[in-house]
C-alpha positions in Angstrom: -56.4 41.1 10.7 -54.1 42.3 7.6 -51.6 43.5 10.5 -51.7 40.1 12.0 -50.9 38.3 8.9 -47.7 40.7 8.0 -46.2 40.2 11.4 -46.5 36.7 10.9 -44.9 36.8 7.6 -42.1 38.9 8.7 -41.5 36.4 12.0 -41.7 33.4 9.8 -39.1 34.9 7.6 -36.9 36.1 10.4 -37.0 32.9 12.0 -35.9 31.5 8.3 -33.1 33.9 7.8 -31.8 32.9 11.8 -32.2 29.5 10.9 -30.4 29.1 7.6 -27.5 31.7 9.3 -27.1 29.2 12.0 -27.1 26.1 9.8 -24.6 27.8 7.8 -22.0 29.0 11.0 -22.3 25.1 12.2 -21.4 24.0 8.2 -18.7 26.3 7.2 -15.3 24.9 6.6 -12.9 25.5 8.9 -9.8 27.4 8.1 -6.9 25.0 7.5 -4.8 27.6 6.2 -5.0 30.2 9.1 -3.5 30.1 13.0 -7.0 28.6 14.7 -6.6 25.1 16.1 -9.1 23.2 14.1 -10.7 20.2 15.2 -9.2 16.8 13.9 -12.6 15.9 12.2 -12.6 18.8 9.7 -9.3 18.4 8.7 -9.5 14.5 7.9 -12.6 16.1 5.9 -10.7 18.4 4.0 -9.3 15.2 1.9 -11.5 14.2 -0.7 -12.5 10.3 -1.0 -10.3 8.4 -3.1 -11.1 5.9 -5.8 -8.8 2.9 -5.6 -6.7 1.9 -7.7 -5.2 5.2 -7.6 -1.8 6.4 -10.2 0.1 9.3 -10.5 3.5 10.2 -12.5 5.7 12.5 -10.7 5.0 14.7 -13.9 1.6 15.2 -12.7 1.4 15.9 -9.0 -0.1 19.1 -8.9 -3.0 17.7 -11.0 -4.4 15.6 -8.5 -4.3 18.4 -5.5 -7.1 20.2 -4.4 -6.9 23.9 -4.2 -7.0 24.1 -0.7 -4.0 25.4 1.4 -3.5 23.6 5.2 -1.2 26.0 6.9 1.7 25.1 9.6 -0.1 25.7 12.2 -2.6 23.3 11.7 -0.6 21.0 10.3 1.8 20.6 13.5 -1.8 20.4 15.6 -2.2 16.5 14.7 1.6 15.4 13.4 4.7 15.5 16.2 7.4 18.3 15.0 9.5 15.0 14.9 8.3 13.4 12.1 6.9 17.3 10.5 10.6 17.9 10.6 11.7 14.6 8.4 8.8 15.1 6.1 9.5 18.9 5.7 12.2 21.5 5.7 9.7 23.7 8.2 12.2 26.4 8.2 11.9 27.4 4.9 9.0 28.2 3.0 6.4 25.4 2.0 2.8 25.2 0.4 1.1 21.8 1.7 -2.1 21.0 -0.8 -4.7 17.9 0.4 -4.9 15.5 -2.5 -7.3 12.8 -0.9 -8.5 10.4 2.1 -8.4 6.3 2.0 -10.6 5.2 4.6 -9.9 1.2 5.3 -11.2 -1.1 8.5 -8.7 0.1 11.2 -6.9 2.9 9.7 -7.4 6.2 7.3 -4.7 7.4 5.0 -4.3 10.8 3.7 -2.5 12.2 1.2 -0.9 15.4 0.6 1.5 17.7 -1.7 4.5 19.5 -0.3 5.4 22.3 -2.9 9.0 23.7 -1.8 11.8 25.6 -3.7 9.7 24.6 -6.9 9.8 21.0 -6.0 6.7 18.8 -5.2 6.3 15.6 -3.3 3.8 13.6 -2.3 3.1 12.4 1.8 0.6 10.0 3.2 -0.1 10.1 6.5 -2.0 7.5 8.5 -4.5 7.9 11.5 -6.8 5.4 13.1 -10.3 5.2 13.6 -10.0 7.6 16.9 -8.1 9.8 14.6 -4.6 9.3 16.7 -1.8 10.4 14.0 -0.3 6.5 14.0 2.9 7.6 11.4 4.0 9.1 7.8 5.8 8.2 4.8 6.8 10.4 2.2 6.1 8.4 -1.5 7.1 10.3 -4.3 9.1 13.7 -5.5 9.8 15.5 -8.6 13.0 16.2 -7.9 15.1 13.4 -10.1 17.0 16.1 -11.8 16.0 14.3 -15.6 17.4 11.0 -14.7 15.5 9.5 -17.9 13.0 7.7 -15.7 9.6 7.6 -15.4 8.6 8.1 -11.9 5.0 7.1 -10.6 3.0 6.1 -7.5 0.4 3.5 -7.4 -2.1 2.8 -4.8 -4.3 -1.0 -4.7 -7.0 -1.4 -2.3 -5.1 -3.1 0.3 -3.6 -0.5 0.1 0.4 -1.0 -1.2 2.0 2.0 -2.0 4.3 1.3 -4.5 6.6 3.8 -5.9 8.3 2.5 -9.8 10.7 3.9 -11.9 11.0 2.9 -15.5 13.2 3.3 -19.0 13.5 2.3 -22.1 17.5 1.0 -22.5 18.4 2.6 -25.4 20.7 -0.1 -26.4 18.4 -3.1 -26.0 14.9 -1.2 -26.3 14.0 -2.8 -23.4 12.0 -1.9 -20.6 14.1 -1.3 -17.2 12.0 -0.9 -13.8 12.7 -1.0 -9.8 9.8 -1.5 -8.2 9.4 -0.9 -4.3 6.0 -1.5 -2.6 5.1 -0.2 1.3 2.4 -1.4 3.3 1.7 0.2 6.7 1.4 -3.2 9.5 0.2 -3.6 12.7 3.8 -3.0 14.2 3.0 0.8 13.4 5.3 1.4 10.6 5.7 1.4 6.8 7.5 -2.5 5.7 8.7 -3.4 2.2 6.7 -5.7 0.8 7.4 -5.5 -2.9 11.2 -5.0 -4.1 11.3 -6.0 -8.0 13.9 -4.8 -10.8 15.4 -6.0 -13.9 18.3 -3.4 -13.5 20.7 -5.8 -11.8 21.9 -8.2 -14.0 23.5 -10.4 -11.2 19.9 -10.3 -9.9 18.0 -11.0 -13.0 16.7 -14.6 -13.1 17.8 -15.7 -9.3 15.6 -16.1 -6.9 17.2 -16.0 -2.8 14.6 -18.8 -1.1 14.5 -18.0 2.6 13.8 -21.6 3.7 15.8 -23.3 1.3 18.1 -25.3 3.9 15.0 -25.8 6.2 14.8 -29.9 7.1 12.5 -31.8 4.6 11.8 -34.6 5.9 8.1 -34.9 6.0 5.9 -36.8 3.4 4.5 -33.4 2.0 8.2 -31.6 2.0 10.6 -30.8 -1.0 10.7 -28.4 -3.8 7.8 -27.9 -6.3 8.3 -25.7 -10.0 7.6 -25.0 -13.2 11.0 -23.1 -13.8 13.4 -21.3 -11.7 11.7 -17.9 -11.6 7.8 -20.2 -10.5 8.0 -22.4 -7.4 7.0 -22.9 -4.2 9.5 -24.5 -1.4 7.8 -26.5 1.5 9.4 -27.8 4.4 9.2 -29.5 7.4 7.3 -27.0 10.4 6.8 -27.7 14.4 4.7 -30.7 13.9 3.7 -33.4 10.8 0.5 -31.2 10.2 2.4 -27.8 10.1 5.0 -26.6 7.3 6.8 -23.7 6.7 6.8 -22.8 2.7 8.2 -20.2 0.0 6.2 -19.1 -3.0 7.9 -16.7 -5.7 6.9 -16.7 -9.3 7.0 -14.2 -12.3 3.8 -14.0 -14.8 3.5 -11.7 -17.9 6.5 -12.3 -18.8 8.5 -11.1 -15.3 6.3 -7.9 -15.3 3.9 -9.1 -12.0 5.7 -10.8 -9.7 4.3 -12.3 -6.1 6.2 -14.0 -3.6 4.9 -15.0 0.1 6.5 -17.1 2.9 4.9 -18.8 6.0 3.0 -21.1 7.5 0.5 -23.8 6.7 -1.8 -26.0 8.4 -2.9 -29.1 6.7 -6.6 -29.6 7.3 -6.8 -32.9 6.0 -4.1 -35.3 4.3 -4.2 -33.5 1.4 -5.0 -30.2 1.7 -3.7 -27.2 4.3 -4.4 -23.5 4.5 -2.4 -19.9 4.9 -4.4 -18.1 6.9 -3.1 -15.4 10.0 -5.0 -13.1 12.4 -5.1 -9.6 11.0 -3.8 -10.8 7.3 -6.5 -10.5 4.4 -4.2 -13.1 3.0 -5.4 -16.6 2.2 -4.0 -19.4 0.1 -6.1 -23.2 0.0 -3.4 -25.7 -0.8 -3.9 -29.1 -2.4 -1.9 -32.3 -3.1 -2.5 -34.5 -5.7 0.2 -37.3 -6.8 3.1 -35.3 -7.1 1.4 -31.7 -7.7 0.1 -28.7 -5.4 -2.1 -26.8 -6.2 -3.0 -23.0 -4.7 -5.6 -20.7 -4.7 -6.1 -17.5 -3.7 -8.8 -17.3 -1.4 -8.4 -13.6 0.5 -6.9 -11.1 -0.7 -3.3 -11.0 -1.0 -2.7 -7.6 -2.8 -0.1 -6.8 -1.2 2.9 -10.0 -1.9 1.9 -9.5 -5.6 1.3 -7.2 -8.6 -2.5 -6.4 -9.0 -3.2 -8.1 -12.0 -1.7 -11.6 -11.2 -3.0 -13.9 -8.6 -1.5 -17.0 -6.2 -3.8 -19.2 -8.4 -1.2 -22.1 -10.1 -0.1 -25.7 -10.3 3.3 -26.8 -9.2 4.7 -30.3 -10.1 7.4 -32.2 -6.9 11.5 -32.3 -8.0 13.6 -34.9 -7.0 15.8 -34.2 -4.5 19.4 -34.3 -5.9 21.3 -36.9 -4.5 24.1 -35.9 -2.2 27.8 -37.3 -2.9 29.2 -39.9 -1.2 31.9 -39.6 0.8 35.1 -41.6 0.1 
């Protein structure tokens, strides 16, 4: 009976040890930094969840890396040699470091460090939900050679990846910036979306309006503003119920910008609606007297800074009168 009891103890165990062995084999992380192939799953899962909004300064890229190491070999498994070869000098030397994952709707975006010849940079690749490599985009670098700027990357939840640059002028104290923002679209590539500075001064306070010699001759048509740096242009579209418009203004005082042009389609007499397929964007506008008002109903992240919003109140110009001719 005692006999009986001990070989089942010692099967029970054995069967415990197999078990837990076997659990562990299926669970352990794959080699990224070896020559295996490795399956696309683990190495989208070797990129830690990121928290949006997300910052770095190109002063502190290795901070945010992980400690793993994804070799060349596996690398060149899920990206064409192509577009390896315009991210990366692959004939010389190169460390590559995961620094996180942004999973969004249709696509997933994951970032990585490139340290090479004591240089670091900063990549994002994008897949989709099948985890097909879709394209890649490198963001930011270290390598400015002490140009005096301040060089970061900031990610919103849209997401917009825009890379800034900023200084202080040491002869009017001021703050100078050039601001570029990148959003990957359903074309399958990286657009600008964003492209802000205050470095120009043939630039500074003029505002190129796309539409601007677009036909207004429609009741709802003409030129709407604050100032010169807040307004929206609307003019005539395909049909009385359909115009094209312009929006651009500048809040905190020119440090978030938006700007947005398209399409609206009046629901009623007095009020219309930006909304496209496969754009989170969406602006309610309505007239009153001579005024428009918007609001920002979607989310529209990506024409703007993050902490100003399409949400203001724009008063009808008179159109200038046009010279006779003698």
């Amino acid at each position: 009976m005692i006999y009986n009891k001990v070989l089942r103890s010692i099967q029970f165990l054995l069967l415990i040890t197999i078990s837990f062995a076997s659990f562990s084999c299926k669970h352990k992380k794959a080699d990224l930094a070896g020559d295996a192939p490795v399956k696309v799953n683990d190495f989208i899962a070797a990129f830690p969840p990121i928290t949006l909004p997300y910052t770095v300064a190109d002063t502190n890229l290795n901070a945010v890396e992980d400690t793993i190491t994804i070799g060349h070999k596996v690398i060149s498994q899920f990206i064409p040699d192509s577009v390896l070869d315009e991210l990366i000098e692959t004939k010389s030397k190169y460390i590559i470091h995961p620094v996180g994952r942004i999973e969004q709707e249709k696509e997933i975006y994951l970032l990585f460090n490139v340290i090479q010849k004591g240089q670091v940079q900063e990549v994002v690749l994008v897949f989709n939900k099948e985890n097909k490599f879709l394209a890649a985009k490198t963001l930011l670098s270290n390598d400015h050679d002490e140009d005096g700027y301040i060089h970061s990357l900031s990610i919103n939840r849209e997401p917009t990846f825009t890379v800034s640059k900023e200084r202080i002028n040491k002869e009017t104290k001021q703050v100078q910036f050039t601001r570029v923002g990148w959003v990957y679209n359903t074309a399958g590539v990286f657009m600008v979306v964003v492209n802000d500075t205050n470095e120009d001064p043939k630039k500074v306070g003029v505002v190129l309006n796309p539409i601007d010699t677009l036909p207004r001759k429609n009741t709802l048509s003409g030129d709407y503003a604050t100032d010169k740096l807040n307004f929206i242009s609307i003019r005539d579209g395909k049909d009385a119920n359909t115009y094209m418009f312009f929006i651009h203004f500048e809040k905190k005082d020119g440090t978030c910008v938006g700007e947005l042009k398209g399409q609206m389609k009046m629901t009623n007499e007095a009020t219309g609606i930006y909304s496209q397929a496969g754009d989170p964007c969406i602006i309610d506008f309505n007239f009153e007297g001579n005024e428009v008002t918007l609001k920002e109903k979607g989310s529209c992240g990506n024409r703007r800074g993050m902490d100003c919003y399409f949400d203001d109140t724009f008063v009808k110009r008179k159109e200038a009168k046009k010279g006779k001719k003698k």
